[in-house]
N, C-alpha and C positions, 0 to 999 in steps of 0.2 A: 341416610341409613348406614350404620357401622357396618365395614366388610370383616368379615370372620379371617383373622390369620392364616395364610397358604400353610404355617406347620401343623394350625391344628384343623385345618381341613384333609390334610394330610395321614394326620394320625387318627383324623376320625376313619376315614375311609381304611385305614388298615385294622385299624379296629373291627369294623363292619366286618370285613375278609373275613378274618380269624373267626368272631362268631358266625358267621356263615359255615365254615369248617374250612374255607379253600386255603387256610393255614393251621393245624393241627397242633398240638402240647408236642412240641419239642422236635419242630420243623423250623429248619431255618431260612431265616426273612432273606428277599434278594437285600444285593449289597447294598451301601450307600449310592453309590455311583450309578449302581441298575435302577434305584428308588429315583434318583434324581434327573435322571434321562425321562423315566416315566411320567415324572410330575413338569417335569420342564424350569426345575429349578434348581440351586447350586446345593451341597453335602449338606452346606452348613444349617440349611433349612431342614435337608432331611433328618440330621443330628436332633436337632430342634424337635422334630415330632417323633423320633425315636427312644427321646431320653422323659417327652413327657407318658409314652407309653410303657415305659422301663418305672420310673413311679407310680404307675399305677398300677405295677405287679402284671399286666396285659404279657409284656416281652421282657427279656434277660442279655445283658450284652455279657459276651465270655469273654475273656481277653486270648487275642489275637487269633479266635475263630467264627466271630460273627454276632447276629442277636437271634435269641434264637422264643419263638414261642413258650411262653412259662405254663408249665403244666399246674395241678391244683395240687396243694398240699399232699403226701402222703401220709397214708394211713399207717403208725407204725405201735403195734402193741408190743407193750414189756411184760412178757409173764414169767412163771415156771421156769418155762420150754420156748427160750426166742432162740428162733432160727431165724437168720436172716435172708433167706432164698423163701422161704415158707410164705413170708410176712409181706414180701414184695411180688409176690404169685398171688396173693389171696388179695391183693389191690388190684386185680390187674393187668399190671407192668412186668415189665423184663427185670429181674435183677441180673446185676453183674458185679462182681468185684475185680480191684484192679490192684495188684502187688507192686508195694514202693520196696518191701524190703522183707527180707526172710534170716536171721541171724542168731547166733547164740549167744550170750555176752552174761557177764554176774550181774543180778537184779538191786535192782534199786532199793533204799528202803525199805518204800511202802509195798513194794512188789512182793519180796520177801516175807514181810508180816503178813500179809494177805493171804500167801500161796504156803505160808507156813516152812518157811525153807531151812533148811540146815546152814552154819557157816562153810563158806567157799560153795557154794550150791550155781548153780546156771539156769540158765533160763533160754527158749527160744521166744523169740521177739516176731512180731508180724505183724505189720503194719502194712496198711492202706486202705483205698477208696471204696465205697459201697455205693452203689449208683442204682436207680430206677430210672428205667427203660432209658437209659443213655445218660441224665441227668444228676451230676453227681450229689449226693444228700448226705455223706458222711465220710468222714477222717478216723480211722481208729488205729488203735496200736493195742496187741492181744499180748498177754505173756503165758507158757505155761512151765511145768517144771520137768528143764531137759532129762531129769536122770529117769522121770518116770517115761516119758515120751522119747526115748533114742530114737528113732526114726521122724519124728515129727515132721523135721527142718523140710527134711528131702519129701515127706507125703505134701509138704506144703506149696511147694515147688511145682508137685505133681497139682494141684487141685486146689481152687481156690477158697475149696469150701471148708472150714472148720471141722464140724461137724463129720465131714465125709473122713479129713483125714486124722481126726479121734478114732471113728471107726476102725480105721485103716492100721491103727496101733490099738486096737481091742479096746475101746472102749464105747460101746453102744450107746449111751445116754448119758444124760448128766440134766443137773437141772441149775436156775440160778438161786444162788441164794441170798443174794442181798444189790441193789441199785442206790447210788447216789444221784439225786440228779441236782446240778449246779449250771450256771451259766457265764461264762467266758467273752469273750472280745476275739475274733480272729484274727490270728500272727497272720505276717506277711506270705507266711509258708503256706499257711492253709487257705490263706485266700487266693491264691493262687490252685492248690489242689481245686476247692469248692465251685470256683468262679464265683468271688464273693469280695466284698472289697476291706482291706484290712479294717480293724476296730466294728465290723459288723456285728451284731451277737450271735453266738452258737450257743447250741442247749448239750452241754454234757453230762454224759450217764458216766458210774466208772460201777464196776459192776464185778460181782464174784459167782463163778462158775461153781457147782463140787459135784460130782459122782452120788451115785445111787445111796453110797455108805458115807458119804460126808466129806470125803477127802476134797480136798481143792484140785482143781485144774483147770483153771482159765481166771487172769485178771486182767479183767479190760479196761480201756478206756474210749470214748466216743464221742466225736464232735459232731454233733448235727446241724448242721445249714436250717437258722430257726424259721427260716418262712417258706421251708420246701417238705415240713412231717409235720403232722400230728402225733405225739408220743401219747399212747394210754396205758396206764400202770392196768394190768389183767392180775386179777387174785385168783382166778381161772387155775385148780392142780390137776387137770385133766391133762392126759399126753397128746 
């Protein structure tokens, strides 16, 4: 009688755990080294049942902080009215965002055409991480237009929420008016933000903000880690 592989006896039995609960969506696994004291065998076997649980979407290895339990897709709709603290509270989960950069600089192109800008015009720039319940699930980079928003930079600084710091320069709502959605290959950059491994696919939105009266203010762009949301276009104009 064929004996069953010590990795994937290994992987079965972690498997088992996890549905059990005694490991949870985005608890992380003991190390190699604790796994392989446990089973009484060398890394490389535990590698072995860790990389065949990492294929089958079960665990997630990060680089250089461990493997950590993969949670189920999120739920993320694109309506009207996306907020992204809103969207990740109504799944759920924790959101958090994580600031790689907050800057003024002249707009690009298509930043420009978008945002409707005058020649010699500025932009504040905001880029980074959007994560659910610790798990990062998106890379973006927001522009809007610095002569109408003088205060932006610094409310951004102050808070990582959009939204709050629009408020926080008078302007109470806004809605979206227009998404692209297209799909990418992750740079080496992002896959590092994501924990994703470069040439992975990302699902990108790039998407225009405008106010109540039409004016522009927000052009975004957003990479989403494609096996960690569900995107649903909502035709939803309810607030």
């Amino acid at each position: 009688m064929a004996r069953t592989p010590v990795w994937k006896s290994i992987a079965a039995t972690l498997e088992g755990e996890i549905a059990q609960g005694l490991y949870r969506a985005g608890d992380k696994l003991p190390t190699e080294a604790a796994l392989a004291a446990r089973f009484g065998v060398n890394r490389h076997t535990v590698r072995h049942a860790l990389a065949a649980l990492a294929e089958a979407g079960v665990v997630r290895s990060r680089r250089g902080s461990g493997v950590f339990v993969e949670a189920p897709p999120t739920e993320y709709p694109i309506g009207r009215r996306v907020r992204f603290h809103q969207n990740i509270r109504a799944s759920g989960r924790l959101p958090e965002k994580r600031v790689l950069r907050v800057e003024t600089r002249p707009p690009t192109e298509a930043e420009a055409a978008s945002l409707g800008l005058a020649p010699n015009a500025q932009v504040v720039v905001y880029e980074g991480l959007s994560l659910s319940s610790g798990s990062p699930i998106a890379h973006f980079t927001s522009t809007f237009p610095a002569a109408r928003f003088p205060g932006l930079a610094a409310r951004l600084e102050e808070t990582s929420s959009v939204t709050e710091a629009l408020r926080l320069e008078g302007l109470s709502d806004y809605i979206r008016a227009e998404t692209r959605l297209t799909a990418e290959r992750a740079s080496a950059t992002q896959a590092l933000h994501l924990a994703v491994r470069e040439g992975d696919p990302l699902l990108k939105t790039t998407g225009l903000n405008r106010d109540l009266d039409g004016r522009p203010v927000e052009h975004g762009e957003t990479w989403f880690a494609g096996d960690r949301v569900v995107l649903t276009v909502s035709h939803d104009d309810t607030p």
